[in-house]
KOLGU-4560 file (N, C-alpha, C; in nm, 3 decimals, padded with zeros to 5 digits):
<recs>
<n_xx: 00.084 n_yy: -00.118 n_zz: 00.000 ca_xx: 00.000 ca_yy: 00.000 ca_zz: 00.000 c_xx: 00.088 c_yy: 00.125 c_zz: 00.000 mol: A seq: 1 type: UNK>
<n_xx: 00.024 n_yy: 00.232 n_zz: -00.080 ca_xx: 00.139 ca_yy: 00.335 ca_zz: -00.100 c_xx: 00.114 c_yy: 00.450 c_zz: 00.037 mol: A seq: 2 type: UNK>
<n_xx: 00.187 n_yy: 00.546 n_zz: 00.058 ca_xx: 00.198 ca_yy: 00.565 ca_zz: 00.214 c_xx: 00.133 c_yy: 00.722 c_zz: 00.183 mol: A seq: 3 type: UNK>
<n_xx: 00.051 n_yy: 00.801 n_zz: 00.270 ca_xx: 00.024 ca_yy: 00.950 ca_zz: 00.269 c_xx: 00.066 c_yy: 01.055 c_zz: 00.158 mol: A seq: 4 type: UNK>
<n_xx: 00.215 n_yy: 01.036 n_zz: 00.143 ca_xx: 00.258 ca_yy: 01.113 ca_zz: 00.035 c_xx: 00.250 c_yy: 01.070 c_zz: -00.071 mol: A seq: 5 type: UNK>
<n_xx: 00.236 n_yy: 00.978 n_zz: -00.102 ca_xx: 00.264 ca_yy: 00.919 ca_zz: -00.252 c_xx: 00.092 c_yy: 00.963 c_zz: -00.298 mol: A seq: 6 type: UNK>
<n_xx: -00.006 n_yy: 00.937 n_zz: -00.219 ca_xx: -00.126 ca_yy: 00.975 ca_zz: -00.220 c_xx: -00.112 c_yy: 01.111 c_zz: -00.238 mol: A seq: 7 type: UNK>
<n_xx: -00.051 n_yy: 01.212 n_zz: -00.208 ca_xx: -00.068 ca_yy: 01.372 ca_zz: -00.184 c_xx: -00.004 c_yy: 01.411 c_zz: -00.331 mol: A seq: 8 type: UNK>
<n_xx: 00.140 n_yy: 01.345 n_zz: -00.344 ca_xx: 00.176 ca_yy: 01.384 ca_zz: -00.496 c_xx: 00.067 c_yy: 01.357 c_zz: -00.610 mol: A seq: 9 type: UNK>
<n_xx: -00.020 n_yy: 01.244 n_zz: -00.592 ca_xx: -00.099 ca_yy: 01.190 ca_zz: -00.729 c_xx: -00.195 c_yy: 01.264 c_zz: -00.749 mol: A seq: 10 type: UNK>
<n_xx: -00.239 n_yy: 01.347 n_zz: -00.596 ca_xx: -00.371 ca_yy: 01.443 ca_zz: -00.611 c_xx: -00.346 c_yy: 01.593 c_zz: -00.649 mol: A seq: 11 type: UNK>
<n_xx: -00.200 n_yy: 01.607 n_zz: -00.611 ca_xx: -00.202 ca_yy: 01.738 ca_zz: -00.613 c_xx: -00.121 c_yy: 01.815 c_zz: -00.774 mol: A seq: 12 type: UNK>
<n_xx: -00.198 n_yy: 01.922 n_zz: -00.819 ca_xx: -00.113 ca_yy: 01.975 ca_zz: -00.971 c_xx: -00.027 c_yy: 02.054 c_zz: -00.945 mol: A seq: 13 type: UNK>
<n_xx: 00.032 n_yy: 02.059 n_zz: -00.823 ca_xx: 00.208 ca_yy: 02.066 ca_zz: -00.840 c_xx: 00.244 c_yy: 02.045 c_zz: -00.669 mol: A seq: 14 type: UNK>
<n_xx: 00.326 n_yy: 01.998 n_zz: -00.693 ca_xx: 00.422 ca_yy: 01.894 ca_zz: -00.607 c_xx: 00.544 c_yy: 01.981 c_zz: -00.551 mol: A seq: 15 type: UNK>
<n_xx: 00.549 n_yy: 02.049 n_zz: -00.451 ca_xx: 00.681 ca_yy: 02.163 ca_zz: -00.411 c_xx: 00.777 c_yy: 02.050 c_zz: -00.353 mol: A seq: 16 type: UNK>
<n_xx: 00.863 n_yy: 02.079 n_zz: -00.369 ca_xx: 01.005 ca_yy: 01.944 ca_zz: -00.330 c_xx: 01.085 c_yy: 02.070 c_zz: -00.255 mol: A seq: 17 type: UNK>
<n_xx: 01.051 n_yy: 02.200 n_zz: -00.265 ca_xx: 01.158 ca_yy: 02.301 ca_zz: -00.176 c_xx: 01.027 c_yy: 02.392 c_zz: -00.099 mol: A seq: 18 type: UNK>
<n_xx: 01.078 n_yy: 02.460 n_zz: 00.013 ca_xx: 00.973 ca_yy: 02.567 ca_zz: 00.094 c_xx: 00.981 c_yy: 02.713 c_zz: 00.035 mol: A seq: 19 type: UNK>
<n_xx: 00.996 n_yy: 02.720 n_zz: -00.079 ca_xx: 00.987 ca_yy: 02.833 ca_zz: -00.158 c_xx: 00.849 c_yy: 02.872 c_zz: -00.249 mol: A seq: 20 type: UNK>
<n_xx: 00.796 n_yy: 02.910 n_zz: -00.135 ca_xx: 00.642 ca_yy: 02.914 ca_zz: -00.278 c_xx: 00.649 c_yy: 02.979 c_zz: -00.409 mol: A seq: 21 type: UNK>
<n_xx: 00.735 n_yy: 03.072 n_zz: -00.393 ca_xx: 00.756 ca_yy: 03.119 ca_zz: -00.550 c_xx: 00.788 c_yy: 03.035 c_zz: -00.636 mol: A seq: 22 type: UNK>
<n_xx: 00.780 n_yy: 02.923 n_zz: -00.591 ca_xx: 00.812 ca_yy: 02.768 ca_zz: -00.736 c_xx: 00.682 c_yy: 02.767 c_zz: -00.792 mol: A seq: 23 type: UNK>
<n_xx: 00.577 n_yy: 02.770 n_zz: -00.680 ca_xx: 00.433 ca_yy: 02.780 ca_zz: -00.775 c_xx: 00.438 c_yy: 02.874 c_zz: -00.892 mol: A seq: 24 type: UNK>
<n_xx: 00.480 n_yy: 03.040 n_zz: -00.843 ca_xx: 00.463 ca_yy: 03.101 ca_zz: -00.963 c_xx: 00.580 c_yy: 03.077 c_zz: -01.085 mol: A seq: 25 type: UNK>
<n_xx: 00.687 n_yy: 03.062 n_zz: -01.096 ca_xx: 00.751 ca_yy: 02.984 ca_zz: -01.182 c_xx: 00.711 c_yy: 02.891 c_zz: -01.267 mol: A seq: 26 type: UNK>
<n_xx: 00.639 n_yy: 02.716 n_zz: -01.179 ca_xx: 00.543 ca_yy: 02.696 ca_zz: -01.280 c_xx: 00.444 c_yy: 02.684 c_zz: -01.307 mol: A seq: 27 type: UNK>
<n_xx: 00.416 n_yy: 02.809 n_zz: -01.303 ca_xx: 00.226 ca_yy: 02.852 ca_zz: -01.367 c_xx: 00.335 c_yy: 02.897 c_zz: -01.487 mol: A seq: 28 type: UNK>
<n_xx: 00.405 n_yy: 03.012 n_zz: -01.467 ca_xx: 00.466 ca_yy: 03.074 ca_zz: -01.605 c_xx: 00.520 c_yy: 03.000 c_zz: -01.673 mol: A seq: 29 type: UNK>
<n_xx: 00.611 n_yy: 02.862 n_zz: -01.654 ca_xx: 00.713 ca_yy: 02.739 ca_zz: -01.762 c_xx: 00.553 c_yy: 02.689 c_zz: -01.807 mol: A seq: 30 type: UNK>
<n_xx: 00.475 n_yy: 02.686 n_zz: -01.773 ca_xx: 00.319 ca_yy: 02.582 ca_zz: -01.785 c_xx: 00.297 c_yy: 02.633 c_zz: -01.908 mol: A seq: 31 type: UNK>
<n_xx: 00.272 n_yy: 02.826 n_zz: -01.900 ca_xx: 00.189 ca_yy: 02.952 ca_zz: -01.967 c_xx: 00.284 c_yy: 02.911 c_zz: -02.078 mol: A seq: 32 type: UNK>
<n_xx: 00.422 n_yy: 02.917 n_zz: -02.101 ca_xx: 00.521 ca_yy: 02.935 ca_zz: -02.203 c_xx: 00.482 c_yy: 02.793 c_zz: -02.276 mol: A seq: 33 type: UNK>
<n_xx: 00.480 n_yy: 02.690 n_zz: -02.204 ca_xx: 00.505 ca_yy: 02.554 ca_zz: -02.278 c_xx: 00.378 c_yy: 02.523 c_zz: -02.344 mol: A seq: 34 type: UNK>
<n_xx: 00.231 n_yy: 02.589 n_zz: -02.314 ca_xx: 00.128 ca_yy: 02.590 ca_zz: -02.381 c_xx: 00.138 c_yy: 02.682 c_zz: -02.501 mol: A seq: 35 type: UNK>
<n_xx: 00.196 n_yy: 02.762 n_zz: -02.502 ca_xx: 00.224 ca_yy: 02.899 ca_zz: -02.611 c_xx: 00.290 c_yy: 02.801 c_zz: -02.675 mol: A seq: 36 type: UNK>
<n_xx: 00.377 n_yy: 02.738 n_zz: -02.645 ca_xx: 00.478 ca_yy: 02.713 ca_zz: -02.736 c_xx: 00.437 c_yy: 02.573 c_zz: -02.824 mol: A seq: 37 type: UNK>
<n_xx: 00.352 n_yy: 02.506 n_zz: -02.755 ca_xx: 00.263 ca_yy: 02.372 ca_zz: -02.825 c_xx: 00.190 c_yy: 02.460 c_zz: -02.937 mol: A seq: 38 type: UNK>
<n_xx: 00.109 n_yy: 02.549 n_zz: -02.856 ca_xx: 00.011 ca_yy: 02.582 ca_zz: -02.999 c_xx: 00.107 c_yy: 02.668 c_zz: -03.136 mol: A seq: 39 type: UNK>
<n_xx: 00.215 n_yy: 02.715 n_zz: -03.093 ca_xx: 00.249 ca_yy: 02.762 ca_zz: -03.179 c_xx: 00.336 c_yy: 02.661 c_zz: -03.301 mol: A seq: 40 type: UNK>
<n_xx: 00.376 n_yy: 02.559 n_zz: -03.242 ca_xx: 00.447 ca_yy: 02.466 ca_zz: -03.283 c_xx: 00.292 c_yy: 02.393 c_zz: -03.383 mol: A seq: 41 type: UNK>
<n_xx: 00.170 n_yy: 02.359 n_zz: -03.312 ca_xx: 00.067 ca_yy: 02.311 ca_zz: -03.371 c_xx: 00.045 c_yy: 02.396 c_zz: -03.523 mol: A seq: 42 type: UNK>
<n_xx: 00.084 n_yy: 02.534 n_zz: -03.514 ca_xx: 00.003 ca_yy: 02.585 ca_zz: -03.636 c_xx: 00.061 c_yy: 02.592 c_zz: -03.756 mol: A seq: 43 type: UNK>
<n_xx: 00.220 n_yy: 02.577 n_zz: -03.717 ca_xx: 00.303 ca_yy: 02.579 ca_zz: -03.777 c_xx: 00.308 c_yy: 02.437 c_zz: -03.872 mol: A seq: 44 type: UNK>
<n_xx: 00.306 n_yy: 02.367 n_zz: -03.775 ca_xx: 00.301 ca_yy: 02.191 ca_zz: -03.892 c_xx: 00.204 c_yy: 02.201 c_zz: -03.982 mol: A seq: 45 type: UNK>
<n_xx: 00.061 n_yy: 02.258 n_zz: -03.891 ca_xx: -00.083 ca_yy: 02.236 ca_zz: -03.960 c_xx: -00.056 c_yy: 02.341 c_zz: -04.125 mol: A seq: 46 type: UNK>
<n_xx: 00.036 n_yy: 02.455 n_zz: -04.064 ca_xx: 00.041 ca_yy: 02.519 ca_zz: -04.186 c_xx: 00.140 c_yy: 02.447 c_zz: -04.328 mol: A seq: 47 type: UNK>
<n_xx: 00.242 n_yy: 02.433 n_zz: -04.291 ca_xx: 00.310 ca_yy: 02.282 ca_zz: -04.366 c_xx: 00.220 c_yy: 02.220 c_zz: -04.399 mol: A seq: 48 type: UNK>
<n_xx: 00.122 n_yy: 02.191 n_zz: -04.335 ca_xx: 00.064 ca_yy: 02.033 ca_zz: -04.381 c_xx: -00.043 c_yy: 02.080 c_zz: -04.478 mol: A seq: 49 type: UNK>
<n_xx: -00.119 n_yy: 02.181 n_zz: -04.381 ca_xx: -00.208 ca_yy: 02.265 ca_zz: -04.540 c_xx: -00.230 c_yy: 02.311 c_zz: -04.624 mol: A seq: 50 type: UNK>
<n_xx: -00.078 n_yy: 02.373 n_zz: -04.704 ca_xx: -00.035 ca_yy: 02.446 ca_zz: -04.813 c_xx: 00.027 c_yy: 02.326 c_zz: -04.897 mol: A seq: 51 type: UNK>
<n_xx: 00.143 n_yy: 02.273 n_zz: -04.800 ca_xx: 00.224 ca_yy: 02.188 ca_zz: -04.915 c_xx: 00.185 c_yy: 02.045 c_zz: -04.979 mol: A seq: 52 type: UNK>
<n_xx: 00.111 n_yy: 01.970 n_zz: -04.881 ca_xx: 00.083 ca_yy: 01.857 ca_zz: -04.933 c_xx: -00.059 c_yy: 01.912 c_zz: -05.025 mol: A seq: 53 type: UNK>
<n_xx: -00.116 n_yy: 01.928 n_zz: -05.050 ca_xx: -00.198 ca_yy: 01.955 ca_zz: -05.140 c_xx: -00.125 c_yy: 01.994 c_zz: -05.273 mol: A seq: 54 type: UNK>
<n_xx: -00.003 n_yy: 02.104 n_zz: -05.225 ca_xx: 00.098 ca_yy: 02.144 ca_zz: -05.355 c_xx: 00.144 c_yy: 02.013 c_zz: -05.412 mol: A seq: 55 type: UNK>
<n_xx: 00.218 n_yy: 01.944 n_zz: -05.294 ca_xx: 00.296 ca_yy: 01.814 ca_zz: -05.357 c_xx: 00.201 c_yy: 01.734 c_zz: -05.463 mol: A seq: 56 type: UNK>
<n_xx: 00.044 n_yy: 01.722 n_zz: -05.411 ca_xx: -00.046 ca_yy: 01.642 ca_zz: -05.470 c_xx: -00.085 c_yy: 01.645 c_zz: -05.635 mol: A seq: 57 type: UNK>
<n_xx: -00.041 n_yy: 01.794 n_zz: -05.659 ca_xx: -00.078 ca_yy: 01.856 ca_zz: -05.739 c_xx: -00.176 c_yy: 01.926 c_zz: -05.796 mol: A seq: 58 type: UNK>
<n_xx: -00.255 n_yy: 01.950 n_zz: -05.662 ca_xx: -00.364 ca_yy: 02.068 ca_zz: -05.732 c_xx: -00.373 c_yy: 02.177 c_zz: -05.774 mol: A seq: 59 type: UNK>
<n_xx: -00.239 n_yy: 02.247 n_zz: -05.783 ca_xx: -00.200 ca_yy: 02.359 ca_zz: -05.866 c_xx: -00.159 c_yy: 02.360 c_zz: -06.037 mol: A seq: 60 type: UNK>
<n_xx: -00.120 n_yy: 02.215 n_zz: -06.073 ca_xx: -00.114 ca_yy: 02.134 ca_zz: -06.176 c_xx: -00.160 c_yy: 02.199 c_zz: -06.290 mol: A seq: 61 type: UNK>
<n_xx: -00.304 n_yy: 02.168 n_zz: -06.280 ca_xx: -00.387 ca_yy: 02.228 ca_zz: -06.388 c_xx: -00.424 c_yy: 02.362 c_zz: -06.419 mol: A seq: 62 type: UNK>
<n_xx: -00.406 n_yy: 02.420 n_zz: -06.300 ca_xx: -00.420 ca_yy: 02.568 ca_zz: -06.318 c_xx: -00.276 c_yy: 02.647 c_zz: -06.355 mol: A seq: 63 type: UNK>
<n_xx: -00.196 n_yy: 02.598 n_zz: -06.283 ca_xx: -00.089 ca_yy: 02.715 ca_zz: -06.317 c_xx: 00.049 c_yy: 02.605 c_zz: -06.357 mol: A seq: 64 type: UNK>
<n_xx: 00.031 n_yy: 02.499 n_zz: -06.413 ca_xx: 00.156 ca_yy: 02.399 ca_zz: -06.422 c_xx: 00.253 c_yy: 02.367 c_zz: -06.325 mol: A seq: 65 type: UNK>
<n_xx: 00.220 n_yy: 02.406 n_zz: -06.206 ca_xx: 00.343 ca_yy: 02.368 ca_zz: -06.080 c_xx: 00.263 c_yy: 02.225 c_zz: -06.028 mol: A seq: 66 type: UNK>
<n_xx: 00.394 n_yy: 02.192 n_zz: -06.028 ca_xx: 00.408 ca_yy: 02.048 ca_zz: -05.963 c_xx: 00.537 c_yy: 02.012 c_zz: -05.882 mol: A seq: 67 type: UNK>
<n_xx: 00.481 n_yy: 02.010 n_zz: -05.759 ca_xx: 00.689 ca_yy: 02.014 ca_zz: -05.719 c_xx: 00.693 c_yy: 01.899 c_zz: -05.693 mol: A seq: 68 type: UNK>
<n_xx: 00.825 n_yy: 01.862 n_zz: -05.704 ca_xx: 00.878 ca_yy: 01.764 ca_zz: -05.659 c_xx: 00.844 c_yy: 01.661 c_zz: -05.563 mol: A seq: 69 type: UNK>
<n_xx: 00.872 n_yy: 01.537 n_zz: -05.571 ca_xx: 00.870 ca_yy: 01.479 ca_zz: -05.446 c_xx: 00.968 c_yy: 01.523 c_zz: -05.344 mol: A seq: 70 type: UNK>
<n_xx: 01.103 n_yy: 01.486 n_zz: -05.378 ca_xx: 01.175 ca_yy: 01.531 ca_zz: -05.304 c_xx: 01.202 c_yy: 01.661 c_zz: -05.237 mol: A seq: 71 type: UNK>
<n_xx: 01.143 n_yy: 01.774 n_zz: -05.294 ca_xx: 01.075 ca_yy: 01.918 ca_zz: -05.239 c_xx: 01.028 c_yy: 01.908 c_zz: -05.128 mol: A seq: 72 type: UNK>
<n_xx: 00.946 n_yy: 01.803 n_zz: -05.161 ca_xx: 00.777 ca_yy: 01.789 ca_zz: -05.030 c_xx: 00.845 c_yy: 01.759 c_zz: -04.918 mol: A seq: 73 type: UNK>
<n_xx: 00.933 n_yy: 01.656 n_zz: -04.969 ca_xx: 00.985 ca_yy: 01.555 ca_zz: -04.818 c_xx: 01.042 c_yy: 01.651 c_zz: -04.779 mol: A seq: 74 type: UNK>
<n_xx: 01.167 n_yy: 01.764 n_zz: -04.828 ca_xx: 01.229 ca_yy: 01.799 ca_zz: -04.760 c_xx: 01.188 c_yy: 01.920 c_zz: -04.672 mol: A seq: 75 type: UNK>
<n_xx: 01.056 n_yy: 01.968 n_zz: -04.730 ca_xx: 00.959 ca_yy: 02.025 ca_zz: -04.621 c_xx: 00.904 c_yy: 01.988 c_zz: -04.537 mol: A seq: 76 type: UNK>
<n_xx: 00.861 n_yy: 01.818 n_zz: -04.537 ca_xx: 00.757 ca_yy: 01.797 ca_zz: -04.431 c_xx: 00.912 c_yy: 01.739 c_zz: -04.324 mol: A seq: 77 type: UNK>
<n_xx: 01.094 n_yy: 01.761 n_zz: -04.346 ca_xx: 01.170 ca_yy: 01.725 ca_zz: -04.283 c_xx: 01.219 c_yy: 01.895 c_zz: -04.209 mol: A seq: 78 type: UNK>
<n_xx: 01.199 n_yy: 02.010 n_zz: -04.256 ca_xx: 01.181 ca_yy: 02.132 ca_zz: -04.218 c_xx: 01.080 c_yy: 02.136 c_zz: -04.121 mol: A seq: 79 type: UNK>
<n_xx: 00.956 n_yy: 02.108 n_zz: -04.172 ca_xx: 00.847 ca_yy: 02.129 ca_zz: -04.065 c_xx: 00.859 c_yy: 02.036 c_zz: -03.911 mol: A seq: 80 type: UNK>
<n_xx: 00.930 n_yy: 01.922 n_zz: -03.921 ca_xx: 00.958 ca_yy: 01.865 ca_zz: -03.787 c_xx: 01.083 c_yy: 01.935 c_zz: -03.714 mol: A seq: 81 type: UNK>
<n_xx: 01.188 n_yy: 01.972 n_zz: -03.812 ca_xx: 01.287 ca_yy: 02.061 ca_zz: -03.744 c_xx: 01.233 c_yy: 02.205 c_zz: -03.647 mol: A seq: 82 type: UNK>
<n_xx: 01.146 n_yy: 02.259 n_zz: -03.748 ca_xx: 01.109 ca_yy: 02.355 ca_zz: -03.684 c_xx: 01.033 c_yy: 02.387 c_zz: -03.533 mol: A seq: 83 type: UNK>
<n_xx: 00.966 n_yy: 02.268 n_zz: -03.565 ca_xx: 00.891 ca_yy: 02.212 ca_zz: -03.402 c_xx: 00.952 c_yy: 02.167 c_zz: -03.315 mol: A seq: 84 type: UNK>
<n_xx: 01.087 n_yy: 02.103 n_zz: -03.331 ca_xx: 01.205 ca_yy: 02.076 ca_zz: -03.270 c_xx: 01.270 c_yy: 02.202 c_zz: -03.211 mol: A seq: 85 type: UNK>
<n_xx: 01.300 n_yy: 02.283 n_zz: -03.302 ca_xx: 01.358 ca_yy: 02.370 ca_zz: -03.264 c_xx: 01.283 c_yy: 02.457 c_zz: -03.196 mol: A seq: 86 type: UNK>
<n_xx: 01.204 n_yy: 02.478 n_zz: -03.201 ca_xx: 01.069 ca_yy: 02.583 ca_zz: -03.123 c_xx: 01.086 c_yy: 02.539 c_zz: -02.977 mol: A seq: 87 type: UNK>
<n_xx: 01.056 n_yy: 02.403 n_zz: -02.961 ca_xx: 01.007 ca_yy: 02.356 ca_zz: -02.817 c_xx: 01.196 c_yy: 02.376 c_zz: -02.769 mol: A seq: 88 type: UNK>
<n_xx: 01.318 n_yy: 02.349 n_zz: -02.810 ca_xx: 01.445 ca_yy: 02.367 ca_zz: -02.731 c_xx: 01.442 c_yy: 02.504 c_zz: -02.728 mol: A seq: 89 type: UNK>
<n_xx: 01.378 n_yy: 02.589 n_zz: -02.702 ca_xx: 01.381 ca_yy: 02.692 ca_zz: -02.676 c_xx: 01.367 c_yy: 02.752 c_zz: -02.549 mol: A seq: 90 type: UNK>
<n_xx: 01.264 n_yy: 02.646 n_zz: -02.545 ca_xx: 01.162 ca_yy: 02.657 ca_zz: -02.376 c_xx: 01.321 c_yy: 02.597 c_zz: -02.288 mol: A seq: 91 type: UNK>
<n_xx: 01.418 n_yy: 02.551 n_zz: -02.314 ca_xx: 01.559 ca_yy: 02.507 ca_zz: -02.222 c_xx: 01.578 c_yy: 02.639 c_zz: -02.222 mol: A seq: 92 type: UNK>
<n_xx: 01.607 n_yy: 02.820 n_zz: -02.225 ca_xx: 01.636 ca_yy: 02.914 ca_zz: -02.194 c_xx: 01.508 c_yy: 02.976 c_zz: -02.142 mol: A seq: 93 type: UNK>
<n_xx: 01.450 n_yy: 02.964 n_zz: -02.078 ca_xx: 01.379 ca_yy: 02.987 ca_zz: -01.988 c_xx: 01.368 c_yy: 03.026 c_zz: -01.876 mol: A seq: 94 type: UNK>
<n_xx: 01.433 n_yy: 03.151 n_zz: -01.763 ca_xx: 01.481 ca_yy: 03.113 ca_zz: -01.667 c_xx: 01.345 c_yy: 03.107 c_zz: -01.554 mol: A seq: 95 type: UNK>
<n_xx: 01.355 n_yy: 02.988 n_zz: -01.500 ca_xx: 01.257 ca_yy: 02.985 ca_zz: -01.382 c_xx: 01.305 c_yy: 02.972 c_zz: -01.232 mol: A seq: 96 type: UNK>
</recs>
């Protein structure tokens, strides 16, 4: 059976390990940043994903003769994971 605390960590949405309450406000703000930084990372792929693969597909084809590449596409949809990569190592300069 798990003992008082182990019960208190599972209930509670944040867990102080030091007697410094200003850790709460620290992370409410790493929380505030790391949600900013999901959605911004979200709109960014979604935008990759909504312009180019349709390009790659070729529905610009018939209207205006562009057709890119395969290897174009990939190396965008290999940009668009970098970029989300790189977005979220960001949140490591953070000072809390």
């Amino acid at each position: 059976m798990g003992s008082g605390t182990d019960v208190a960590i599972e209930a509670g949405d944040i867990t102080l390990i030091n007697s410094d309450l200003r850790s709460v406000a620290a992370a409410i703000d790493l929380s505030k940043k790391t949600m900013r930084t999901i959605k911004l990372n979200l709109f960014w792929a979604f935008g990759y994903n909504i312009i180019l693969i349709p390009v790659a597909m070729g529905v610009l084809y018939p209207v205006w003769g562009i057709l890119l590449n395969p290897i174009f596409a990939s190396a965008a949809m290999a940009l668009s994971s970098i970029s989300v990569v790189s977005n979220s190592l960001l949140l490591k300069k953070v000072k809390i």
